[in-house]
C-alpha positions as CSV (number, residue, x, y, z in Angstrom):
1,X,34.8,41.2,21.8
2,X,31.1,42.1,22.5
3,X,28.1,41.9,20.0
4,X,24.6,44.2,20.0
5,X,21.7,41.6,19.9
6,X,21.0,43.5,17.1
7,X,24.2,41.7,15.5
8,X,23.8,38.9,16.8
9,X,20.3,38.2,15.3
10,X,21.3,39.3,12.0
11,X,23.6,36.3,12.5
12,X,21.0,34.1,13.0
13,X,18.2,36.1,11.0
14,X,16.3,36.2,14.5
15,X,13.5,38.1,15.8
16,X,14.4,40.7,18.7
17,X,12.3,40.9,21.6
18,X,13.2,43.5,23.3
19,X,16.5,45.8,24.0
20,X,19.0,45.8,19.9
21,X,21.1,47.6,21.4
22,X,22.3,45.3,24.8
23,X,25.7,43.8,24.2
24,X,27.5,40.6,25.3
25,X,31.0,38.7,25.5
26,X,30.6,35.6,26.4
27,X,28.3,32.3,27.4
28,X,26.2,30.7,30.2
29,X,23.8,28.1,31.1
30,X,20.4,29.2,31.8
31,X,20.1,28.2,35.0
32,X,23.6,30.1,36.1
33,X,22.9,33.1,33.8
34,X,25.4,36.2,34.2
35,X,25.3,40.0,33.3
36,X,27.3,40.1,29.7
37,X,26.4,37.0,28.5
38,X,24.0,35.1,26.5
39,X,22.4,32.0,26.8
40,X,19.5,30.1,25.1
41,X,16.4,27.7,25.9
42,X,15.3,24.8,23.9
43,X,13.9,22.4,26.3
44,X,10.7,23.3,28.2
45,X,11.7,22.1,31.6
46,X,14.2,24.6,32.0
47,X,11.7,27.6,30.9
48,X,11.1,28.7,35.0
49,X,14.8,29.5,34.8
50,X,14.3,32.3,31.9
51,X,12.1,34.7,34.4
52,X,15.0,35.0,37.1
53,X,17.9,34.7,34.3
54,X,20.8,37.8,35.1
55,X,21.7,36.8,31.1
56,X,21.2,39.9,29.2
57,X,20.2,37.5,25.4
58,X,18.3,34.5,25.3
59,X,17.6,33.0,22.6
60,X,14.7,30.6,22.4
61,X,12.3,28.9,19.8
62,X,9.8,31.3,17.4
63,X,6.6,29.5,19.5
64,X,8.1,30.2,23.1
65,X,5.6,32.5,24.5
66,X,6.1,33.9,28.5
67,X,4.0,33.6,30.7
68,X,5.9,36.3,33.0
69,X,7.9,39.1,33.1
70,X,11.5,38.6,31.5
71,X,14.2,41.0,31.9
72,X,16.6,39.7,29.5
73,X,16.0,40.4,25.4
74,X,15.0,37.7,23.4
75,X,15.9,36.5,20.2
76,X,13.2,34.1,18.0
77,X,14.6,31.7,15.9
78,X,13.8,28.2,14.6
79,X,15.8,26.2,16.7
80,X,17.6,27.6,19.7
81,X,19.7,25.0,20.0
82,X,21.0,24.8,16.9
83,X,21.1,28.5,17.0
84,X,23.3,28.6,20.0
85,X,25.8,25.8,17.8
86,X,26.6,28.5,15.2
87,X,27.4,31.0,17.7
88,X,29.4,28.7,19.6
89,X,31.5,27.5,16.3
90,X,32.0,31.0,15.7
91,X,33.4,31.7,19.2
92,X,35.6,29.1,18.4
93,X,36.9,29.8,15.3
94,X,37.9,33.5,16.3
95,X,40.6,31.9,18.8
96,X,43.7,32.0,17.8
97,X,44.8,28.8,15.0
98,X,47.6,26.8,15.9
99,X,50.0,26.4,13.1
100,X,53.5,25.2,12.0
101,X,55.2,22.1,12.8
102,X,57.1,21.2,16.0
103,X,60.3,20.4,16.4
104,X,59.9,17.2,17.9
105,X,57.9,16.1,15.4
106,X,59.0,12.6,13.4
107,X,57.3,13.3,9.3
108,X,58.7,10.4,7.6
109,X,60.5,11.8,4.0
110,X,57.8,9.8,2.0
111,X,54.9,11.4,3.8
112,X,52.7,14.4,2.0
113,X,51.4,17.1,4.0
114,X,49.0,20.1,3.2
115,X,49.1,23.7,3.1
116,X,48.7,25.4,6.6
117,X,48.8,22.4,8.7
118,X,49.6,22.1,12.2
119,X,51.8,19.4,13.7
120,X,52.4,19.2,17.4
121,X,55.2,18.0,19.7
122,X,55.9,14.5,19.2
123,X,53.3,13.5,16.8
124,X,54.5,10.6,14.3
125,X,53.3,10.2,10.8
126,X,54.4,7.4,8.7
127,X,55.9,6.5,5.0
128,X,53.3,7.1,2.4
129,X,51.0,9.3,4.4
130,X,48.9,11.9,2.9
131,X,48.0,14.8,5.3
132,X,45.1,17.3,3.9
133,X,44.9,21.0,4.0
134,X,44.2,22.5,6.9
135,X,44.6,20.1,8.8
136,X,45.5,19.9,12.7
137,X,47.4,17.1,14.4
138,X,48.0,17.3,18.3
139,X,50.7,16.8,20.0
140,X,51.4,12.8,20.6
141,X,49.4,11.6,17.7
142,X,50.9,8.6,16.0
143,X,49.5,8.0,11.9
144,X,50.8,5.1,10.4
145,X,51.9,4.2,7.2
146,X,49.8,4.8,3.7
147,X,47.1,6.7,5.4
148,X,44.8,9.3,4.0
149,X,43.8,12.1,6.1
150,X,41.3,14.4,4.5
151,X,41.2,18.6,4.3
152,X,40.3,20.4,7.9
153,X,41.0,17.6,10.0
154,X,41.2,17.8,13.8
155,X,43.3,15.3,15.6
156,X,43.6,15.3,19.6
157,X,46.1,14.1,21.7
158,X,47.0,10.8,22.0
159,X,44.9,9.2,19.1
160,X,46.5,6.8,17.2
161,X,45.7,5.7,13.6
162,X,46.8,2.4,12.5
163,X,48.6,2.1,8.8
164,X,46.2,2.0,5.7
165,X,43.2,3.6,7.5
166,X,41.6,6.5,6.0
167,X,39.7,9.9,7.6
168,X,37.7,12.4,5.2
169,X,37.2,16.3,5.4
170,X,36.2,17.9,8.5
171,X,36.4,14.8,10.8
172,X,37.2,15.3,14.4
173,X,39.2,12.4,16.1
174,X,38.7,13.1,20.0
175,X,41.8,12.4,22.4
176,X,42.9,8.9,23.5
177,X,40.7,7.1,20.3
178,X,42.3,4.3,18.7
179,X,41.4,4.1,14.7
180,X,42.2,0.8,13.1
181,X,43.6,-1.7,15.7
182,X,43.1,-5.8,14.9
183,X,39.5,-7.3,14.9
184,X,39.0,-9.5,17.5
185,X,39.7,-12.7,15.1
186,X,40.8,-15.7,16.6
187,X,39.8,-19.2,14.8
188,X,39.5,-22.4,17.4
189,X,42.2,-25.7,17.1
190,X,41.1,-28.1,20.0
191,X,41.8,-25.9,23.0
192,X,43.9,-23.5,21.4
193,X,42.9,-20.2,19.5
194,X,44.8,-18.8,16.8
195,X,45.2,-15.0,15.3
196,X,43.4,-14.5,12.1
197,X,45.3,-11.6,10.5
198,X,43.3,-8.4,10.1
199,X,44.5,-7.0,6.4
200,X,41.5,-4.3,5.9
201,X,41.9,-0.7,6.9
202,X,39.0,1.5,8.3
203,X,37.5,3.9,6.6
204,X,35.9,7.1,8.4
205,X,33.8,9.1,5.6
206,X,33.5,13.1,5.7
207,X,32.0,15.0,9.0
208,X,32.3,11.8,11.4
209,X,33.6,12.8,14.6
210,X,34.9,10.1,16.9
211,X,34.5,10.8,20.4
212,X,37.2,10.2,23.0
213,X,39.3,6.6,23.7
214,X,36.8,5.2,21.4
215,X,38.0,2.2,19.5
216,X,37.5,1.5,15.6
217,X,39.1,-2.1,14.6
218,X,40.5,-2.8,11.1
219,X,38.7,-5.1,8.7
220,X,39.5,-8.8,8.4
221,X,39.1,-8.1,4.8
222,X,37.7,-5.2,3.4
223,X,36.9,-2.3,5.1
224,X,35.5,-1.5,8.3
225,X,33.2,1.9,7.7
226,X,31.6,4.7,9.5
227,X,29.3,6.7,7.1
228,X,29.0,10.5,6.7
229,X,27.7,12.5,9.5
230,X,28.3,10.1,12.0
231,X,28.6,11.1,15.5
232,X,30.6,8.3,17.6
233,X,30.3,9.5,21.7
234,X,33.5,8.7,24.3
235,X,34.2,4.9,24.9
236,X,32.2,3.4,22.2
237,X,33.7,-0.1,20.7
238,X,33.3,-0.9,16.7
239,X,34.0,-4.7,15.8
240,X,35.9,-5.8,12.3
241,X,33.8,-5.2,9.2
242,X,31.1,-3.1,10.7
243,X,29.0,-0.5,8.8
244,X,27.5,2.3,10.3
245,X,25.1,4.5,8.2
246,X,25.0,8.3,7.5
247,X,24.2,10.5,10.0
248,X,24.0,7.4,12.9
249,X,24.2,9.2,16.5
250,X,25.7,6.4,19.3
251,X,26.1,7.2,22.9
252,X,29.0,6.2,25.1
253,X,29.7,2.5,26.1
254,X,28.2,1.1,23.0
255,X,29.7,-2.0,21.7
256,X,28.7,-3.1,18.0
257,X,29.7,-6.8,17.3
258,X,31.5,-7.9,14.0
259,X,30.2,-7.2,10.8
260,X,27.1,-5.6,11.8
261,X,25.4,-3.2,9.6
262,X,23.4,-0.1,11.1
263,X,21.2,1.8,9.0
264,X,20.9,6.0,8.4
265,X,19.8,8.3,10.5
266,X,19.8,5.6,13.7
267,X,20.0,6.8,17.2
268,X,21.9,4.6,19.4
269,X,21.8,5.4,23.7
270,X,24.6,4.4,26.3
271,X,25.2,1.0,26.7
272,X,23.5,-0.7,23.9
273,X,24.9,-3.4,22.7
274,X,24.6,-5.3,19.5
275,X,25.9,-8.9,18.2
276,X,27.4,-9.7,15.1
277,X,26.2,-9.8,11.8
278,X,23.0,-8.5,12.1
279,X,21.2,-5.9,9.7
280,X,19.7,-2.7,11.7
281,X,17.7,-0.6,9.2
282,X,17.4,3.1,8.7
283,X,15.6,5.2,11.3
284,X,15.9,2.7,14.3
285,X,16.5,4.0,18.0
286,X,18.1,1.6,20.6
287,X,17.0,2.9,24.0
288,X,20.1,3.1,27.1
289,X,21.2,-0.5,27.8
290,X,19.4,-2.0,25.1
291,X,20.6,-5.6,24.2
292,X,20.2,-6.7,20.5
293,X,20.4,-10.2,19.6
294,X,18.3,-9.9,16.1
295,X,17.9,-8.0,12.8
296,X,15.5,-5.0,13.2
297,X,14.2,-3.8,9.8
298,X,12.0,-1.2,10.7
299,X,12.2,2.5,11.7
300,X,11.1,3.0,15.5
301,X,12.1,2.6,18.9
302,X,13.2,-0.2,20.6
303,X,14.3,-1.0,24.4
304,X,14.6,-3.7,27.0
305,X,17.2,-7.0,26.9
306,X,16.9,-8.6,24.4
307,X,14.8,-5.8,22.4
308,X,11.4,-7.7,21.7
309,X,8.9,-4.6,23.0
310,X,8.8,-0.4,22.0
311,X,9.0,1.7,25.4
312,X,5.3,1.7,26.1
313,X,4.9,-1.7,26.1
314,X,8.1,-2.5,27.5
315,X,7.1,0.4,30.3
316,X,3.8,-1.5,30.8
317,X,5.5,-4.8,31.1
318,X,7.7,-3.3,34.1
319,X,4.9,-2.1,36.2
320,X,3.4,-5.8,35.9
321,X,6.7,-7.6,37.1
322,X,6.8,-5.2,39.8
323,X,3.1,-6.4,40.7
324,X,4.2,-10.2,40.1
325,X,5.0,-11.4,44.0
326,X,1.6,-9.5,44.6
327,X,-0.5,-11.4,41.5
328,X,1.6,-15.2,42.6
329,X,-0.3,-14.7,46.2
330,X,-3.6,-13.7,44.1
331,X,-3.4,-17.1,41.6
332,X,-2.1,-19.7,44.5
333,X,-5.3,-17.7,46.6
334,X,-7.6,-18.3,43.7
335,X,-6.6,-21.9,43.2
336,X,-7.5,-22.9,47.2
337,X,-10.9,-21.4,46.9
338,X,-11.4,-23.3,43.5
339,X,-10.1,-26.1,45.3
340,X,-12.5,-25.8,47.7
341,X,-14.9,-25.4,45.9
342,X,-14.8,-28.8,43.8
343,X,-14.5,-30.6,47.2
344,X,-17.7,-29.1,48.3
345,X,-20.1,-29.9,45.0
């Protein structure tokens, strides 16, 4: 199906620069632009690429200005990328729904499910398990007993979802991710460590999307919760009785230690990993491979192991330890010639 940029800013009530009337069907990255398609900029150090771009639509930010001649048509908007997103979400929502329920399919009798649902091959949901509306469950899932799985949910391949554990409207549960395994609760006798049951349940509030063969573990007591609006990236590991505030974005290979509690609106990057039972406030963001061994209460960034310094001190700090083999030679230099000196006076 092909779209005028004319429709297409209409969409996005965009600015056209350029040819309405050019029409596309499809996609690309800047940098690999093709005739028919459309494609957007947002960062500025891939604007050289929107000169030489063979994409007929680009859209890009209301206070891009070129410098050069660009073939392609240009639509204005706020935000390109997010521009691009509803577009995209669109594109994927005109493909054609799964639906129905497989043969192969275990529902247990007790088990509710909603209106226009899909269930795939193999997938097994438990006694007492209450399946929303529009909801779609790949094929190989496994949902467990008394769990609540809210309206529009989309579950991938392979995930499996431990009894008790509830997920909330428009979640998206990426392949291979477990939801609600045991804590890692083990209590010392001499040189022997015993199994503290795990009797929570995790509880995944609305719009949280967990990325794939990331790991969520159940509650000793309680709950174990991930807030509204998170956004959990591939291979991220969540401890017992953690809290992780709305809107939170952590990047892959994060592991959060037990009962921590992270703030709103945090921004987390690979890597970074945090002990338990510490308090991270709202607003704080944890640089790649960031080690944290103490509360932060404040909004800001933070990097290094442990996290003691913000990046331009932290930055600053780097360029003197590179220096340090070169300022040891200076000192022990200094302290001869002061030697010296006191054995000449």
């Amino acid at each position: 199906m092909k779209f005028s940029a004319q429709h297409i800013a209409n969409i996005l009530n965009g600015t056209i620069v350029g040819n309405a009337d050019v029409e596309v069907n499809g996609f690309s990255r800047i940098e690999e632009g093709k005739p028919g398609t459309l494609t957007f900029l947002a960062n500025p150090k891939y604007e050289s690429y929107i000169y030489g771009t063979e994409a007929d639509i680009v859209l890009v930010n209301n206070d891009f200005n070129p410098t050069k001649t660009i073939s392609a048509t240009l639509i204005k908007v706020p935000n390109a990328y997010m521009s691009l997103a509803t577009l995209l979400k669109m594109a994927e929502q005109k493909k054609t729904k799964k639906s129905g329920t497989d043969s192969t399919a275990f529902i247990a009798s007790s088990a509710i499910i909603g209106e226009d649902c899909y269930i795939g091959n193999m997938a097994c949901i438990g006694e007492q398990t209450l399946i929303g509306d529009h909801c779609l469950i790949y094929p190989h899932v496994y949902i467990g007993n008394n769990v609540t799985i809210g309206d529009h949910a989309i579950i991938y391949p392979h995930v499996t979802i431990y009894d008790g554990c509830i997920v909330g409207k428009n979640c998206i549960i990426q392949a291979g991710a477990v939801i609600g395994s045991d804590g890692f609760g083990f209590a010392s006798e001499g040189e022997v460590y015993r199994k503290i049951p795990q009797l929570g349940n995790v509880v995944l509030e609305d719009e949280v999307e967990v990325g794939a063969n990331t790991t969520i573990d159940r509650a000793v007591m309680g709950s174990t919760i991930i807030r509204q609006g998170v956004k959990l990236d591939n291979l991220i590991q969540i401890a017992h009785n953690v809290e992780v505030g709305e809107n939170t974005i952590i990047a892959a290979q994060t592991g959060i230690a037990g009962s921590t509690k992270i703030g709103s609106n945090c921004m987390f990057g690979g890597q970074v990993g945090i002990v338990g039972h510490l308090k991270i406030g709202d607003g704080v963001k944890f640089a790649a491979q960031s080690g944290v061994m103490r509360s932060i209460g404040y909004a800001g960034e933070y990097i290094g192991t442990p996290v003691l310094q913000q990046p331009r001190d932290y930055f600053r700090s780097v360029a003197i330890f590179k220096k340090l083999p070169e300022l040891d030679r200076t000192i022990r230099q200094l302290q001869k010639e002061i030697e010296e000196l006191q054995k000449n006076k």
